[in-house]
C-alpha positions as CSV (number, residue, x, y, z in Angstrom):
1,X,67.4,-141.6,80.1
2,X,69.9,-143.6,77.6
3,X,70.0,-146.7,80.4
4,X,66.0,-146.7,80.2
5,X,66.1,-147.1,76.7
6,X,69.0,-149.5,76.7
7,X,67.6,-151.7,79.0
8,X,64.6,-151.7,76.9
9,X,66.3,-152.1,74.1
10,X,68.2,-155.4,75.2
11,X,64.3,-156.3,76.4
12,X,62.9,-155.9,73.2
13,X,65.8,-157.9,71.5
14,X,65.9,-160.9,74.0
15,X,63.1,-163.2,72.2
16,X,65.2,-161.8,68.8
17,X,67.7,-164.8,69.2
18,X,65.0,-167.7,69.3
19,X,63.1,-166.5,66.2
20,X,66.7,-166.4,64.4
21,X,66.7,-170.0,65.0
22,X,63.5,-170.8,63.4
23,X,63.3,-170.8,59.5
24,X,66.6,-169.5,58.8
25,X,65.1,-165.7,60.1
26,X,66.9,-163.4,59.2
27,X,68.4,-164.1,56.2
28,X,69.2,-160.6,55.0
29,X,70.2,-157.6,56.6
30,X,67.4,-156.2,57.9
31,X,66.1,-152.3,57.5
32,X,64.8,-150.1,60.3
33,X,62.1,-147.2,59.4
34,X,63.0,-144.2,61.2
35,X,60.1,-141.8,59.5
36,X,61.7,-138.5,60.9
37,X,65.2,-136.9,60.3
38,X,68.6,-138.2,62.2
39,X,69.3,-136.5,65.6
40,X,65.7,-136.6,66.6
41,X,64.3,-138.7,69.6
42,X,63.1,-141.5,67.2
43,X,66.5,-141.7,65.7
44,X,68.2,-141.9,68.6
45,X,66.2,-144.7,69.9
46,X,66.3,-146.3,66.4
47,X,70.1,-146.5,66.3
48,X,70.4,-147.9,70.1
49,X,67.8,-150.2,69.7
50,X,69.6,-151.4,65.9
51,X,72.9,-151.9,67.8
52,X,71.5,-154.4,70.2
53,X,69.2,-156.0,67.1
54,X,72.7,-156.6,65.0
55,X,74.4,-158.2,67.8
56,X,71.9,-160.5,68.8
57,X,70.4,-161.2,64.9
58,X,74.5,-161.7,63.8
59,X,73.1,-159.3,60.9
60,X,73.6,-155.3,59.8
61,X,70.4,-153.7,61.0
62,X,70.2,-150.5,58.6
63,X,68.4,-147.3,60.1
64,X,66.8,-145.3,57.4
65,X,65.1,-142.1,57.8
66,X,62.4,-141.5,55.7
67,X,61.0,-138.3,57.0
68,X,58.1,-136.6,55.1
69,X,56.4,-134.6,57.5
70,X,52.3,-135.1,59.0
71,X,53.8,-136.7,62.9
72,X,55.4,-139.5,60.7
73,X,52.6,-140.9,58.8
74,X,53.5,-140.0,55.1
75,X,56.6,-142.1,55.6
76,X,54.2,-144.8,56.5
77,X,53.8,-145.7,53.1
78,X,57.5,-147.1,53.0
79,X,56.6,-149.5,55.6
80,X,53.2,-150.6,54.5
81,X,54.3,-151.7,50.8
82,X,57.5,-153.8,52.5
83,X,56.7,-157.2,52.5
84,X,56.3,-158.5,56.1
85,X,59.0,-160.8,56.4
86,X,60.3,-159.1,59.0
87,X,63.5,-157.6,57.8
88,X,61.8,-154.4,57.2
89,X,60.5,-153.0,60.3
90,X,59.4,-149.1,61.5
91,X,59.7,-147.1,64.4
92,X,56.4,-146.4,66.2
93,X,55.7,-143.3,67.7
94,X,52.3,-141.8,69.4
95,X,52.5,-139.4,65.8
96,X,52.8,-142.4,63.5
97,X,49.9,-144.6,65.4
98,X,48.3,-142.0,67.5
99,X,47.7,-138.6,66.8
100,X,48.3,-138.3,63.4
101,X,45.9,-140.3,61.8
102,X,43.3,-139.9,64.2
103,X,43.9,-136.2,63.2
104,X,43.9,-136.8,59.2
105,X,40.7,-136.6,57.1
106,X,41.1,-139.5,55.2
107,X,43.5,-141.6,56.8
108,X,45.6,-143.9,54.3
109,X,45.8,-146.4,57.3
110,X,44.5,-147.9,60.3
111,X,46.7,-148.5,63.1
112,X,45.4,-151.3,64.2
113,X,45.2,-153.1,60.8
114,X,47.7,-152.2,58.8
115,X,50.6,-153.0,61.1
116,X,52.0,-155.9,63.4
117,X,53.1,-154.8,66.7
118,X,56.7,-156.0,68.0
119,X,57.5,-154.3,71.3
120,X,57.5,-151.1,73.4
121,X,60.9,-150.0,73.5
122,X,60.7,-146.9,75.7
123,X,59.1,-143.4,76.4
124,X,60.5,-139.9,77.0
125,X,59.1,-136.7,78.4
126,X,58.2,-133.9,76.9
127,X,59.0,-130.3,77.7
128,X,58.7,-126.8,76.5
129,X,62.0,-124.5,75.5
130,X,63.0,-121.2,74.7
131,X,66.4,-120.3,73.0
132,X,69.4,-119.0,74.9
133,X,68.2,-114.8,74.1
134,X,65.1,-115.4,76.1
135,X,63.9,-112.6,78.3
136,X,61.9,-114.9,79.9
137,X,63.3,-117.5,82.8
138,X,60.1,-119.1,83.8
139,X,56.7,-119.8,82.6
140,X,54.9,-117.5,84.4
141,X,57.2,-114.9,82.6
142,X,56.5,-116.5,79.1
143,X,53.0,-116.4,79.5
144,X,53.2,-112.7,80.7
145,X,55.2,-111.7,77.2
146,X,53.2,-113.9,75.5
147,X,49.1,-112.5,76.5
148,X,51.0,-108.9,75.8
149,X,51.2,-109.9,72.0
150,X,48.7,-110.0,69.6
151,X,47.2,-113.2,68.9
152,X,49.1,-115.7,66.9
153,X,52.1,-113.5,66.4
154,X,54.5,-116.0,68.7
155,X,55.4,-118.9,66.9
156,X,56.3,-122.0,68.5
157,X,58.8,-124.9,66.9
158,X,57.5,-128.9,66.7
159,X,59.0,-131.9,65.0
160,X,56.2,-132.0,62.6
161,X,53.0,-131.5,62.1
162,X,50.3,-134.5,63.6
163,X,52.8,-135.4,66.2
164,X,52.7,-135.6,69.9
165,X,54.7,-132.1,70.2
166,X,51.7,-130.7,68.4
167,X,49.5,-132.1,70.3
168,X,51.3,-130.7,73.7
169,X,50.9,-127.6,72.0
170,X,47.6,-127.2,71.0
171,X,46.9,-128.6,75.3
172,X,48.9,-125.7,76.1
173,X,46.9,-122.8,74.0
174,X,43.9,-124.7,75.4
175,X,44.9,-124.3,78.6
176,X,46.5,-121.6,79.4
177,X,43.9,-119.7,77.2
178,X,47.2,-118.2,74.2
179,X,47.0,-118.8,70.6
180,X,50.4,-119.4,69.2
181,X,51.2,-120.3,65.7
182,X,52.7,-123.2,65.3
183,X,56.2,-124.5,62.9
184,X,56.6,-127.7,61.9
185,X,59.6,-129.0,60.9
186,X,61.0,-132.4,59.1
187,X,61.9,-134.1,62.5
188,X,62.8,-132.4,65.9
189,X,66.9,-131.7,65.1
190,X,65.9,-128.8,62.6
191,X,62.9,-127.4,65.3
192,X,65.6,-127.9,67.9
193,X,68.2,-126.0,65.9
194,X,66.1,-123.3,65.2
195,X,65.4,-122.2,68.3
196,X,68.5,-122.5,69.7
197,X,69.3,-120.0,66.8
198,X,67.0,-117.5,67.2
199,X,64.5,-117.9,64.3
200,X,61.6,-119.7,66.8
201,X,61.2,-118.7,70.2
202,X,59.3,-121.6,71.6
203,X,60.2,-125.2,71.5
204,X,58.1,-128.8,72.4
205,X,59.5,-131.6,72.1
206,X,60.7,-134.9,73.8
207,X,63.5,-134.7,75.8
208,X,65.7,-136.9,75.0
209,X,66.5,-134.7,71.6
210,X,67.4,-131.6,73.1
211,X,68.8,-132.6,76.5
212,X,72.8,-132.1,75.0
213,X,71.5,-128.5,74.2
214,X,69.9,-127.6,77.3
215,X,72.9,-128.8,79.3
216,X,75.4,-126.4,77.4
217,X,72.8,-123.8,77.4
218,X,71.8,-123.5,74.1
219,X,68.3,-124.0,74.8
220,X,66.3,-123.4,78.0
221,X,63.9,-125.8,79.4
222,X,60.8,-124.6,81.3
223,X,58.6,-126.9,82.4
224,X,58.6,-130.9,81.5
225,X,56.0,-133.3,81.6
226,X,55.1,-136.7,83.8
227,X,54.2,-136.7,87.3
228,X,57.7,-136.2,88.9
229,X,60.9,-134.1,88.2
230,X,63.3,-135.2,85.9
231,X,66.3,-136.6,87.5
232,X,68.9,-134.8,85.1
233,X,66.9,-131.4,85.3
234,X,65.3,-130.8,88.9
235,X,65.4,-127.1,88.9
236,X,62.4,-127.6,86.0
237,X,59.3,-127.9,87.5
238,X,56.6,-129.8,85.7
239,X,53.7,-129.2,84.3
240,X,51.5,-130.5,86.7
241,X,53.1,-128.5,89.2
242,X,52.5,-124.9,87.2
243,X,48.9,-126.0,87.9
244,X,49.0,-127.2,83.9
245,X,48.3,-130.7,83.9
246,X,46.3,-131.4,81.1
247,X,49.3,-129.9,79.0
248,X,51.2,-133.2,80.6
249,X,51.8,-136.1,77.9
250,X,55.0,-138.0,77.3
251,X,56.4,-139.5,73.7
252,X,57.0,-143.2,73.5
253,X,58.4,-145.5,70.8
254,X,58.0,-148.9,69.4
255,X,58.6,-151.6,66.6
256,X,55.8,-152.3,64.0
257,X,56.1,-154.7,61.0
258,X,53.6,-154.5,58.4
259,X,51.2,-156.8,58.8
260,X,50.8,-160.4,56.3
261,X,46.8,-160.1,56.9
262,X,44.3,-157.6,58.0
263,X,41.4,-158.7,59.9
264,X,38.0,-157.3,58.8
């Protein structure tokens, strides 16, 4: 997973070294978005990516997490009153450009408008947890304890509410016919704590985040998304193989400058 993004990473950069040379770009040290709390997914992808940005801009690329909750979008505002010089640029996320505002009654931007689109710099899959005092070792089993209790009394944990971890959630009520109530959480490192703890009992979230728990055990993962098994987890079967594909959606991530003109 961390070569993927790497390599992506060192993609995204490798037109970085031409624009340096044209109008004196960057002048400044330049200031990377992240609009959810350190240790989650986005952060971690965030700081690789500004490690590869510094070396090849010859300037400090500063990662600065803004979070503020609804999958990354009211940190939005950060980005969209930068001016778009390029030396302040966001981390996009299927929350901050996807789900979220198609989600929001009155969105405070458009996608597609308000932002200039850089580069892909990777995607992750997505999986579903329990903490380390789970009963249940499969889920088959989860399901079972879960359709014993009444409706809405198991909670599940997300990295925020309008995210793509909410979204995988709300798929897998619809599909597997449970209502669950969901927590959301200022990024994925508190949701991931808390589960691992004991307060939450069910975690979604991208992979990459919680993979150092689930190897020492602290969490247990499930079932994860995509098509095929995940190469550091093959004992986890997917979600398409549980006969759950709709449930199936992976998290990517991005750079977005804010963009000089909108089109009408």
């Amino acid at each position: 997973m961390k070569r993927r993004v790497f390599l992506a990473a060192a993609l995204a950069c490798g037109t970085l070294p031409s624009l340096s040379q044209a109008n004196g770009y960057p002048d400044k040290p330049i200031r990377l978005i992240v609009l959810f709390s350190p240790g989650g997914t986005a952060d971690i992808v965030a700081r690789l990516v500004s490690d590869k940005m510094s070396a090849a801009l010859g300037v400090t690329v500063v990662v600065d997490n803004r979070a503020g909750g609804a999958g990354g979008s009211v940190g939005t505002g950060e980005i969209m009153r930068a001016k778009p010089d390029g030396c302040t640029l966001g981390m996009a996320t299927v929350g901050t450009l996807g789900t979220a505002p198609a989600a929001a009654r009155h969105p405070v931007y458009d996608p597609g408008k308000s932002f200039s689109f850089i580069s892909n710099l990777g995607r992750s899959p997505m999986h579903l947890a329990v903490g380390p005092a789970a009963t249940a070792t499969d889920l088959a089993k989860l399901l079972a304890q879960v359709r014993k209790q009444p409706a809405n009394s198991i909670s599940f944990a997300i990295g925020g509410s309008g995210g793509v971890a909410h979204l995988m959630g709300a798929r897998f009520q619809f599909a597997t016919g449970t209502h669950l109530t969901h927590v959301p959480y200022r990024g994925a490192s508190p949701a991931i704590n808390d589960v691992a703890g004991g307060q939450v009992p069910i975690l979604f979230d991208a992979l990459t985040s919680s993979t150092p728990f689930i190897a020492s055990g602290r969490l247990h993962a499930l079932a994860v998304s995509g098509d095929h098994r995940t190469a550091s987890l093959l004992q986890v079967p997917t979600f398409k193989e549980l006969g759950l594909p709709q449930v199936s959606t992976q998290a990517w991530y991005g750079l977005i400058d804010r963009r000089a003109f909108r089109t009408t």
